[in-house]
N, C-alpha and C positions, 0 to 999 in steps of 0.2 A: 504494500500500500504506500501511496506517494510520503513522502517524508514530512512534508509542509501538512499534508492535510493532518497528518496524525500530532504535528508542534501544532496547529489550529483547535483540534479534538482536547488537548492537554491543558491547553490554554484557557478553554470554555469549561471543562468538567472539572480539572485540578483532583481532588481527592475520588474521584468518581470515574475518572480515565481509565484505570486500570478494570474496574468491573465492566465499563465502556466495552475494553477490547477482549472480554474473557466471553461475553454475550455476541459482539460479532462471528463468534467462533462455534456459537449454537446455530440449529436450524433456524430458521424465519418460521414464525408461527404463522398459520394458514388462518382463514376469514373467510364469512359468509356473513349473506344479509337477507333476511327472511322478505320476498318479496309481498307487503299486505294491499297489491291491488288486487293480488291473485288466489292470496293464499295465508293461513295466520300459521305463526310455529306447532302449534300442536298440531296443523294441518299437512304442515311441510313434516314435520317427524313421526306421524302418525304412514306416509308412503316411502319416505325416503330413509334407507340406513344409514342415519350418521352419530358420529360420535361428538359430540357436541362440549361447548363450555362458555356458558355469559361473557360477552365483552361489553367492560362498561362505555363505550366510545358508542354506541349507537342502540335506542331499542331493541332496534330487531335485530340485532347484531353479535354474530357467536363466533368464539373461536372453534375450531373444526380439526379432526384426527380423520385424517383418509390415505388408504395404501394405494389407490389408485385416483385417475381421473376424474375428480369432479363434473368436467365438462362433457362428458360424456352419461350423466344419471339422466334419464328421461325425467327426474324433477325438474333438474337443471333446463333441458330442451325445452320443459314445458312452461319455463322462465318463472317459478315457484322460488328459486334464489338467485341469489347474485354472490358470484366468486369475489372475494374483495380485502386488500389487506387491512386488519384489524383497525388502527388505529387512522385510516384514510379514511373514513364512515364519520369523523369525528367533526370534518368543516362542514357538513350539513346540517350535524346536530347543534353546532352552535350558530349556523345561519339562521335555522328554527322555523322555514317556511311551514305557512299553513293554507288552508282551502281557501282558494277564492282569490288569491295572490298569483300576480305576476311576477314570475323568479327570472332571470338569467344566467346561464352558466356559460360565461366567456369562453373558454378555456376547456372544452368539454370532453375531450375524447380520449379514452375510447367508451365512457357513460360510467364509471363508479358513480362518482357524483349528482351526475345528471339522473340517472336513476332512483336515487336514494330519494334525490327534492320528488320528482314526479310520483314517489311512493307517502311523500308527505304532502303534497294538495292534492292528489288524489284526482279524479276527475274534472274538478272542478279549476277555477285560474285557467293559467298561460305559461308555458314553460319555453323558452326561449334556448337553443341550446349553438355554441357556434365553435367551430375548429377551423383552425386557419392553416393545420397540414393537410392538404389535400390526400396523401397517403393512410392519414387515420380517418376517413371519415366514414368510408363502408363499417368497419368497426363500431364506431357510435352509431350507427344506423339498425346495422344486426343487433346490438344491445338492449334499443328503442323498442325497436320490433318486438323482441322476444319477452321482453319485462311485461310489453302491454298497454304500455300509456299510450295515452290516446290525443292530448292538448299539449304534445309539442311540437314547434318548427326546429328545424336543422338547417345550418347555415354554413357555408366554407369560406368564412373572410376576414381579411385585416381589423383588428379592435380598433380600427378609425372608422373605418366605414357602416359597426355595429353601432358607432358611437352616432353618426349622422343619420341613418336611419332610425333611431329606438331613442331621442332626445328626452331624459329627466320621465321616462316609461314605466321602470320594473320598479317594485314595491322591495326586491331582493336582488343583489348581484353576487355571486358567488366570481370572485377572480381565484381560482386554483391556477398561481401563474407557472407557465416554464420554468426548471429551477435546476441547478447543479445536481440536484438526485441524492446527497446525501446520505438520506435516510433510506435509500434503496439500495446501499451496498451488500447488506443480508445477501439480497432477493440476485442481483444483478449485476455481473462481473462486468459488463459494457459500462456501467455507469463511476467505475472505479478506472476504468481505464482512460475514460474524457475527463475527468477531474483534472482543474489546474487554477492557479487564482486570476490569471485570466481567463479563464471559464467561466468562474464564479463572477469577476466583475461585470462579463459581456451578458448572463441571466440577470445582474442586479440593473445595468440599467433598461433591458429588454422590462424588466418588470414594470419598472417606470412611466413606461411608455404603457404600460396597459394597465395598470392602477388608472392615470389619469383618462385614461377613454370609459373603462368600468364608471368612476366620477361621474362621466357626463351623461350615462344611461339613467342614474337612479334619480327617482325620487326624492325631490325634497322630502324629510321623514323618514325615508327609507334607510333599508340596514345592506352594509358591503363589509364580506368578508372576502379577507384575504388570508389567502394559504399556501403553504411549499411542501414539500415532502424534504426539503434540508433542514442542515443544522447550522450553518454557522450565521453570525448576525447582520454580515452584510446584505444578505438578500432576505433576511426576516425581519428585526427591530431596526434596523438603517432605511431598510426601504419604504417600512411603513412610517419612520419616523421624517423622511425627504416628504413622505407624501402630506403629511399633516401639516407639515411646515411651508406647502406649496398650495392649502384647501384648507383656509382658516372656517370653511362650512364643513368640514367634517371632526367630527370627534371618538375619541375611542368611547367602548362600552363595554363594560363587564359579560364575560362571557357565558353566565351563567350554568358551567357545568362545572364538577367536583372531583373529574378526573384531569392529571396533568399537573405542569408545572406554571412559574410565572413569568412572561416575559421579562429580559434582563437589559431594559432600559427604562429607566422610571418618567422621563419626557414625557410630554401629554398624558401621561398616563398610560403607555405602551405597554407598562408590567400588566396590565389586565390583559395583554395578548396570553396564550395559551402555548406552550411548549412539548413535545413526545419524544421522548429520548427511546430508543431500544431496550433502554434497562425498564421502562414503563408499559410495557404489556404491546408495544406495537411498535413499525422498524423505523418512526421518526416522522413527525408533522409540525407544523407552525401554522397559527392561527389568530389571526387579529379581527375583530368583529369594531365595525364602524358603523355608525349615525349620520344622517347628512343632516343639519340642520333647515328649518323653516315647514309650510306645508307645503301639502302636493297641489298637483297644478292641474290643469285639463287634458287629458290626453293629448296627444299633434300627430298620433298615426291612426292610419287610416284604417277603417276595414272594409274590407273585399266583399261586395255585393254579394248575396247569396244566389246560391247557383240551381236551376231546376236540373235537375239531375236527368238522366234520358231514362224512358220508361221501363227498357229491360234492365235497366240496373236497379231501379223501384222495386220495380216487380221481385226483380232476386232477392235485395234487402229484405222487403216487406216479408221473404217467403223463410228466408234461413233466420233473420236476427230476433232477437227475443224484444229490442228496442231500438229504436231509430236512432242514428247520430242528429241530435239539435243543428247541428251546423254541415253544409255539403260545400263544395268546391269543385268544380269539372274546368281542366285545363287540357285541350285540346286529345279528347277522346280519353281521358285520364281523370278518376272520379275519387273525389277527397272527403273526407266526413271527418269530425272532428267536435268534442265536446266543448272547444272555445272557439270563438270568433275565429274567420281566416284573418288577422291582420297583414299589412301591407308592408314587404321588406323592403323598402325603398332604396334598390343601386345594389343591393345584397343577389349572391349566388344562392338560390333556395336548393336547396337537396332533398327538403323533405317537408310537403303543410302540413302535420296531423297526421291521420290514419292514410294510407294507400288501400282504398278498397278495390281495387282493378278497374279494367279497363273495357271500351265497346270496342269490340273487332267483330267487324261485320255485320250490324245488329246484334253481336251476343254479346251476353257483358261474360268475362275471364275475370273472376274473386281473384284476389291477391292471397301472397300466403299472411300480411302484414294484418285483412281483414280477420282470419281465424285467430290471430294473436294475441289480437287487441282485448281488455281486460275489461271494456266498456260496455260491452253486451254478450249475453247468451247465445247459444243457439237455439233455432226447432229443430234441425235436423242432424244429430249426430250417430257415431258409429263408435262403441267404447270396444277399444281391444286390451286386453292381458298383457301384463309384462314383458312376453316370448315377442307376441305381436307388435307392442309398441315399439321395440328394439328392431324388430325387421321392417315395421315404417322408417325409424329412422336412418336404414340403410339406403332407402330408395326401393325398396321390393314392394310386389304388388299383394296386395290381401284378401285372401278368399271369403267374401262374405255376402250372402246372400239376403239382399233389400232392396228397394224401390231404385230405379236408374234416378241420376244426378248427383248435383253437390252434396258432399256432406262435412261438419266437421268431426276432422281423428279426433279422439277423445282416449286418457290414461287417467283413470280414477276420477273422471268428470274432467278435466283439465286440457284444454284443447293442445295439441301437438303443431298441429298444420291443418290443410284440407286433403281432400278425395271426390274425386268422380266416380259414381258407381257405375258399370255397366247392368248390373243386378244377378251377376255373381263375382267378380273381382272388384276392388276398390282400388283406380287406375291413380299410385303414388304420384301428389303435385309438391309433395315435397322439396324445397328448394336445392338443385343438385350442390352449390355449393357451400349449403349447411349437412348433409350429409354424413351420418358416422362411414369412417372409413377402417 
């Protein structure tokens, strides 16, 4: 390990260094997060075998003992959890979004976080979620998908351009900025290897630059947390303390949770930032919870006319879903439905309104697999297979079952998988090939 990081590590912990380095030399404790648009823990452990243990960093949130693949449990597939390391659960709980709120999550990909909020307002609000590497963005897209939610947009753009589209908007901003990785050297030999202090200074002023555009999203009133997965203070207590000294409208705010440490600058009042050392039950977070001062103002974005939908996609809706989406969207033979408003991304790359319910080819409307996903409504017509069976859906194989021909959705202990076409003895797999157990 680089020599400078560890006189940095000695420098910060002093009598605490040496247990510092005796715990990087244990495994990285594994995470899970009980997804409750879908499912409650005694519901996720009542089908799923796992070996379980409370983390206090988030509700639903458990440390996890498994010999094998996670990602591969048909809970898992049926987005029942979320993979996630322990103490990374922790900048949502102290975000604290609720229903009916407009959140943002700058900084989004590949969905820990982005997840976590849309599992805390629930169907109700606006979840705004953006990635400006084009390479992570499928990721946060499958994540969206598979969790269930239904009211967020995905976006792939510069935090300037979120900033002039979505002006003093969200009730919540979560900035989880780009950061040296620190706290991931457990987990991640890459992120030991790009360490250097100029590494670190080029993520602290990158931060900079996107603290100040988060600023211009929120709400007067509104709450902006920021967070890193490092440790040292330059890009934690220096960068939120530049930014307070640059936004005499913002102030710090108690973080109201009883796990963690204090931040170690007392300025503004920065020690109410929150700190996660390795030695504290997860591999390293920093967390600062801000106020903007004054009230809120009027909305200035727009929203997207609502859209009649074409009649065979009604027709399908009306015949498969247990409940309508309130809100539709049809963008050029492409049909959107969504539990909040379509709002308008003004100059922004959209990747994603809301729900993808499929599309009109030909007169026929094609369900997406993102509709069967979605956490927002039931089915009428489903098809539940066994253990054996759900594991050879998720290979892409076709399943012998004899019912009425059409759509229907997979279903594992009630919990939609994907969809199926019946011929009305095979159920013809529309499983997405590149989600696929292999």
């Amino acid at each position: 390990m680089n020599s400078l990081y560890l006189e940095q590590m000695k420098d910060l912990l002093g009598d605490e260094f040496a247990q510092y380095l005796a715990v990087l030399d244990e495994p990285a404790r594994r995470g899970i997060r009980v997804n409750t648009l879908k499912t409650s823990a005694a519901g996720l452990f009542e089908v799923a075998d796992l070996q379980v243990e409370k983390s206090p960093f988030a509700d639903n949130g458990y440390y996890v003992k498994a010999e094998s693949s996670l990602g591969r449990m048909n809970a898992y597939k049926a987005g029942l959890f979320y993979v996630q390391e322990p103490s990374a659960s922790s900048a949502v709980t102290i975000l604290d979004p609720k229903p009916g709120m407009k959140v943002l999550d700058l900084c989004a990909a590949p969905g820990s976080k982005s997840t976590q909020i849309g599992e805390k307002i629930g169907h109700d609000g606006f979840l705004c979620l953006n990635e400006y590497m084009k390479n992570r963005v499928q990721p946060l897209v499958e994540n969206i998908e598979q969790h269930g939610i239904s009211n967020a947009m995905i976006l792939n753009n510069d935090t300037r351009e979120i900033a002039r589209a979505f002006p003093e908007f969200f009730d919540a901003v979560l900035c989880d900025a780009p950061c040296s990785g620190e706290g991931m050297f457990r987990k991640e030999e890459e992120a030991i290897r790009q360490w250097s202090p100029e590494y670190v200074a080029l993520c602290a002023q990158r931060q900079r630059e996107i603290l100040d555009n988060a600023e211009k999203c929120l709400k007067p009133g509104g709450v902006l947390v920021y967070s890193t997965c490092t440790l040292n203070q330059h890009e934690n207590e220096e960068t939120v303390l530049h930014f307070l000294n640059t936004h005499d409208n913002m102030f710090m705010e108690d973080a109201g949770v009883s796990f963690g440490r204090k931040g170690l600058i007392s300025d503004h009042q920065i020690d109410r930032a929150v700190r996660i050392f390795p030695m504290d039950g997860g591999e390293g977070h920093f967390i600062a919870k801000m106020r903007k001062k004054g009230t809120a103002v009027q909305d200035r974005v727009r929203i997207l006319s609502q859209s009649r939908i074409p009649p065979e996609a009604d027709a399908f809706l009306k015949q498969m879903l247990v409940r309508q989406y309130p809100y539709y969207y049809v963008f050029r033979d492409r049909i959107y439905g969504g539990s909040a408003p379509f709002f308008e991304a003004k100059g922004c790359r959209l990747i994603r309104n809301q729900v993808y319910l499929g599309e009109l080819i030909k007169k026929r409307f094609e369900p997406s697999h993102q509709l069967f996903m979605s956490a927002y409504s039931g089915f009428r017509r489903t098809v539940e297979l066994n253990d054996d069976e759900a594991v050879r859906y998720l290979h892409g194989e076709q399943i012998e079952h004899h019912c009425d021909k059409g759509w229907y959705a997979v279903t594992w202990h009630h919990h939609a998988l994907g969809g199926a076409k019946s011929d009305g003895t095979y159920l013809k797999n529309k499983y997405p090939k590149q989600l696929r157990l292999r």
